[in-house]
C-alpha positions in Angstrom: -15.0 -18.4 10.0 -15.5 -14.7 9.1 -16.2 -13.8 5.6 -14.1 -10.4 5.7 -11.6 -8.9 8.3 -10.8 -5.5 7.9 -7.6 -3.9 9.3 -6.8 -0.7 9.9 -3.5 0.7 11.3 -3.8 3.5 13.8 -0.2 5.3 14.4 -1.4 8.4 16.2 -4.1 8.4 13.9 -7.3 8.9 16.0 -8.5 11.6 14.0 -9.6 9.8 11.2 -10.5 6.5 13.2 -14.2 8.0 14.1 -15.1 8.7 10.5 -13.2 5.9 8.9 -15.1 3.5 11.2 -18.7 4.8 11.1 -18.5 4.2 7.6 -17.2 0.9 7.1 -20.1 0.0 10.1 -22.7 1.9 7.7 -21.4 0.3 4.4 -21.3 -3.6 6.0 -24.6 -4.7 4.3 -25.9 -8.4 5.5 -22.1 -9.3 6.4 -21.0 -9.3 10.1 -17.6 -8.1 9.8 -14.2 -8.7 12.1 -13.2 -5.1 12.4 -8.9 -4.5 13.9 -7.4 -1.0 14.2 -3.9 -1.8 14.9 -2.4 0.2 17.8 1.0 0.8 16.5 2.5 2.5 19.2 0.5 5.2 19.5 0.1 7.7 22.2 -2.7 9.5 20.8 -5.8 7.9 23.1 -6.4 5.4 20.3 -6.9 2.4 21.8 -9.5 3.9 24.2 -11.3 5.6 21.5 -11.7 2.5 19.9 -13.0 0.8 22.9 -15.4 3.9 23.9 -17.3 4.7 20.9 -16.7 1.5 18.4 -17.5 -2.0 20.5 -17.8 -4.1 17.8 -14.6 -3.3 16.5 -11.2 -4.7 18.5 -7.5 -3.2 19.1 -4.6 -5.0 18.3 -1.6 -3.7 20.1 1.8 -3.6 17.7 5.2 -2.4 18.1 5.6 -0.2 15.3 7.9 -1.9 13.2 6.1 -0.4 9.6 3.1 -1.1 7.7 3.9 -4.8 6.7 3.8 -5.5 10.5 1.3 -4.0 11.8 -0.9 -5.1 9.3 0.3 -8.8 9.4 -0.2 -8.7 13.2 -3.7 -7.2 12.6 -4.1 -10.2 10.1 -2.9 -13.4 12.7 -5.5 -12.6 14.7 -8.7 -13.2 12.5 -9.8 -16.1 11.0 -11.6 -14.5 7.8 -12.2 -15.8 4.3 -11.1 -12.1 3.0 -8.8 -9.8 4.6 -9.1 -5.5 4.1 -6.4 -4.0 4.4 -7.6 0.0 4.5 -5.6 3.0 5.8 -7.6 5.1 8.6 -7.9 7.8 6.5 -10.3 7.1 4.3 -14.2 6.8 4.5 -16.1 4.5 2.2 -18.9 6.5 -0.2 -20.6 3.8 -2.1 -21.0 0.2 -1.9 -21.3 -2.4 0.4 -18.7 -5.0 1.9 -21.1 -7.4 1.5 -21.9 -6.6 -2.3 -18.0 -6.4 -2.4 -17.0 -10.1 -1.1 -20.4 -11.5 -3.4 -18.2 -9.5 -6.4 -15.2 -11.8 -5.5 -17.0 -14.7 -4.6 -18.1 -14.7 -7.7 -14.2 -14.5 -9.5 -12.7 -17.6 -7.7 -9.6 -16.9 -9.8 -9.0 -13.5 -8.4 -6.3 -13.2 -5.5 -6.3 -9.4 -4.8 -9.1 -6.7 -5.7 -8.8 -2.9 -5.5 -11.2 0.2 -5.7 -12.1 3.3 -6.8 -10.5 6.7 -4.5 -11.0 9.7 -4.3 -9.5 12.9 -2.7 -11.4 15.1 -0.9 -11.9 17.3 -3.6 -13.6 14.7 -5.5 -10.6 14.3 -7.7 -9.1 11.0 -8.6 -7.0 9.3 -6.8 -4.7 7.0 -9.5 -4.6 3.5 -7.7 -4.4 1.6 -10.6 -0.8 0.4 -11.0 1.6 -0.8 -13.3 4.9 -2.7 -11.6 8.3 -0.6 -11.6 10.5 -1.5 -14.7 13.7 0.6 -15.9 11.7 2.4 -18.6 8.9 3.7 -16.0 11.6 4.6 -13.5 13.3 6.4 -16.8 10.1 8.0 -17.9 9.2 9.4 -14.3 12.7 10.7 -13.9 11.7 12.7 -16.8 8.7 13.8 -15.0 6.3 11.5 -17.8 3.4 12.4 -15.8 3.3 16.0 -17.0 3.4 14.7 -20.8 0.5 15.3 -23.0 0.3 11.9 -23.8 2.2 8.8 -21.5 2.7 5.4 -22.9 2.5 2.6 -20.5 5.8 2.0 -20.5 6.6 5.5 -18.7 5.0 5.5 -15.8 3.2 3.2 -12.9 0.1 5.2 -12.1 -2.8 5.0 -14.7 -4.2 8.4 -15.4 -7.1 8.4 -17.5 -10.5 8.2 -15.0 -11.8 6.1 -17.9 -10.1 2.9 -16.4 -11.4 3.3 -13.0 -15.2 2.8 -14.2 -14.9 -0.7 -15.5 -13.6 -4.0 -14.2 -9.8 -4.3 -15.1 -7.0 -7.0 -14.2 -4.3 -4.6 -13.5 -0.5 -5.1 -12.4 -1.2 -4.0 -8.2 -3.4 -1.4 -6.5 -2.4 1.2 -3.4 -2.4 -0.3 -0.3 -4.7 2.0 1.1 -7.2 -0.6 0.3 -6.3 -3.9 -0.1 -8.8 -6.9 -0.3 -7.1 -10.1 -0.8 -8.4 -13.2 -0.6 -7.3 -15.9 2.3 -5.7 -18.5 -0.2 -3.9 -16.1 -2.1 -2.3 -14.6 1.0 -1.1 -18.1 2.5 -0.3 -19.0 -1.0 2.0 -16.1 -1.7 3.1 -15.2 1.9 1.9 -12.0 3.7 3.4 -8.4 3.2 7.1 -8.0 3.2 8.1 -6.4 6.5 11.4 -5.7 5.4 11.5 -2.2 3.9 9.4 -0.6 6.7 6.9 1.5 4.4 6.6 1.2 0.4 6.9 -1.1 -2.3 4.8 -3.7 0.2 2.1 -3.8 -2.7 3.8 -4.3 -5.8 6.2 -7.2 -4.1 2.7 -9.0 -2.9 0.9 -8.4 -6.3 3.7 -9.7 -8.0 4.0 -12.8 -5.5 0.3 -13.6 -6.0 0.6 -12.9 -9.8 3.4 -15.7 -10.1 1.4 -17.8 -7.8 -1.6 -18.0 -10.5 -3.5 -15.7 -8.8 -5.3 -12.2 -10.7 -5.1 -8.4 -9.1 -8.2 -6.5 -10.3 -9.8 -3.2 -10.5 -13.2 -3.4 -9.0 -15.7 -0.5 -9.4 -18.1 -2.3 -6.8 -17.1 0.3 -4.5 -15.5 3.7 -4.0 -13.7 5.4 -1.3 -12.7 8.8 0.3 -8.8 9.0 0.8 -7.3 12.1 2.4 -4.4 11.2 0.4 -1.2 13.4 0.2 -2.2 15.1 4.1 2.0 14.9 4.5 3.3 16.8 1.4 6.9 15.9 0.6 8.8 14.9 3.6 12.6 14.1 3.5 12.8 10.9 5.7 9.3 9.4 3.8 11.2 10.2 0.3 14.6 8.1 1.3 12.4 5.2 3.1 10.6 5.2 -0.5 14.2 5.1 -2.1 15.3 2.4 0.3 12.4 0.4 -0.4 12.8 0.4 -4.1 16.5 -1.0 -3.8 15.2 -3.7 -1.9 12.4 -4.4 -4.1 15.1 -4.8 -7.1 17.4 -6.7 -5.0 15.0 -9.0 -4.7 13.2 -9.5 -8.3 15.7 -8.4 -10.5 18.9 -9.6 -10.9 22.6 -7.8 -12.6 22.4 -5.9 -15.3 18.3 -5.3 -14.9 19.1 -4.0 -11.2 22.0 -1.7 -12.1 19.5 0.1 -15.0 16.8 0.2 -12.7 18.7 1.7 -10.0 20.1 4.0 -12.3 16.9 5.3 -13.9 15.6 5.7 -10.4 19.3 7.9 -9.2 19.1 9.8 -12.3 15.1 11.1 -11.2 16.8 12.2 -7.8 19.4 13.4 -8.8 17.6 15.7 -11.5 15.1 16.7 -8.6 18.4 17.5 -6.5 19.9 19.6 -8.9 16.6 21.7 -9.8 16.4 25.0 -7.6 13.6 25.2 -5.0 11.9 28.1 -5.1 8.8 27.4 -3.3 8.4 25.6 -0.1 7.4 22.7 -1.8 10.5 23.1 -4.3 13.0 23.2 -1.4 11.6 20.0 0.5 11.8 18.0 -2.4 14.9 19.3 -3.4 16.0 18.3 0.4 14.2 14.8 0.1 15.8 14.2 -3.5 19.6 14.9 -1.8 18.6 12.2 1.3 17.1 9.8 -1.0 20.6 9.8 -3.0 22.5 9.8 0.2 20.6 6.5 1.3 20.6 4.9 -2.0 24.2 5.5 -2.0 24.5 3.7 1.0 25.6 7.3 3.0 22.6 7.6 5.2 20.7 4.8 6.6 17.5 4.3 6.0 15.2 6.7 8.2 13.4 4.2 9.3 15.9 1.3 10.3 16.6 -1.9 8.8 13.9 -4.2 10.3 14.9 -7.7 11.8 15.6 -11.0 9.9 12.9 -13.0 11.0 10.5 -10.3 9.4 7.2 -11.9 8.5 7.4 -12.0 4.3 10.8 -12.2 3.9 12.7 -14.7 1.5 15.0 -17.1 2.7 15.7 -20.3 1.6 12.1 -21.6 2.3 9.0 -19.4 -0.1 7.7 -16.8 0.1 6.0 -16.8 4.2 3.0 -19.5 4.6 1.0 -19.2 7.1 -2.4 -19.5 8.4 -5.2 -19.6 11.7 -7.3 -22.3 11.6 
């Protein structure tokens, strides 16, 4: 058995692949590693990039049925204590894998682990989370971000860099980078293919959490993440809307549901309503009008519904359970 399996999604993403990959290579330490890029469809000479200039890592071909998939394909075909799951575009600056599976080694109890990011301006990137509630949705409809001071109860993302240098059991982590540990994940069940894109880490966290498992903050290492390289795109902001419906159809129930979906309408609708002046105004004045329409049940998602058999979902049975041997 592997002690960590790393999986990276590729959709006509080649042009991070060759920096991602030379640094997860350089920051191994004494740990042979089971490397996957994911091909998820893409048309974009991935797989033979891959092949030409990484041997020691393998392709995975996936019909691109969202992130949940492809990253729960990437995950049925290694036989690792640890899986990483880590978006290709990011690079890791400090730390070793090997230091970073001795870190959870060494915390038996602890089911899911992220890291420090940062943007390429050496910026923050806020990956500690706290799980949606109606007063966060509330607060961020009120834009609680731009307050001069932000209880927790406002708002999911932790601001303050002060957290990010300590060890910290937090709520869930971006899934940019992912390290859970094999137990928790057949435990729990894999990632929830159901919404396409979003929500997949705050569903998972909040399976292992109720499975006696711990999500942490580790500072054992730090990554690059060219995050934000979209900006604010219609179709992304309705999939995120759709997402968040199905992640309160499924863990909260009547009158918790109808706040929470109405803190969350009342933040697009505001957004809607405000004038765009700016490019960046306008799209997210257009991406606050389609998120309503598809909450509202007017416009599909963008995405598509996925199919019933989707790996994670709930049916009579838990939560998915399954493993390699």
């Amino acid at each position: 058995m592997d002690d960590l399996a790393i999986i990276i999604i590729s959709t006509n993403e080649a042009r991070w692949l060759t920096p991602c990959l030379t640094s997860v290579f350089e920051h191994a330490g004494e740990l042979n590693l089971d490397v996957v890029v994911v091909d998820n469809e893409s048309t974009d000479g991935t797989q033979e990039l891959v092949e030409s200039e990484f041997p020691d890592a393998r392709v995975v071909p996936s019909r691109n049925r969202g992130f949940s998939h492809a990253n729960n394909q990437g995950w049925l075909t290694c036989n690792a204590r640890y899986a990483l799951f880590l978006n290709p575009d990011t690079e890791i600056l400090a730390g070793t894998f090997a230091d970073l599976v001795s870190s959870m080694d060494e915390r038996p109890t602890v089911g899911l682990a992220g890291v420090k990011q940062l943007g390429p301006d050496g910026t923050l990137h806020p990956t500690i989370r706290r799980f949606p509630s109606v007063t966060r949705a509330l607060g961020e409809a009120l834009w609680s971000e731009r307050w001069p001071r932000r209880p927790e109860w406002a708002g999911e993302r932790e601001l303050d860099p002060t957290p990010y240098e300590e060890e910290a059991e937090i709520d869930w982590t971006s899934g940019s980078f992912m390290l859970a540990r094999r137990e928790a994940l057949l435990g729990a069940g894999l990632l929830d293919e159901r919404s396409f894109i979003y929500t997949e880490e705050p569903d998972l966290c909040l399976r292992m959490r109720n499975a006696g498992w711990k999500v942490v903050h580790l500072p054992t290492m730090s990554i690059l993440h060219h995050a934000g390289k979209v900006g604010k795109n219609p179709r992304m902001e309705a999939q995120n809307a759709f997402a968040r419906l199905h992640y309160a159809r499924k863990h909260y129930s009547g009158l918790h549901r109808a706040l929470f979906v109405g803190a969350l309408g009342l933040g697009y609708g505001i957004r809607a309503a405000v004038p765009g002046r700016s490019e960046y105004g306008r799209s997210r004045r257009a991406a606050s009008r389609l998120a309503l329409r598809t909450m509202a049940g007017l416009a599909p998602p963008p995405f598509g519904d996925p199919p019933p058999t989707a790996l994670g979902a709930e049916s009579g049975e838990p939560a998915l359970r399954v493993g390699k041997p």
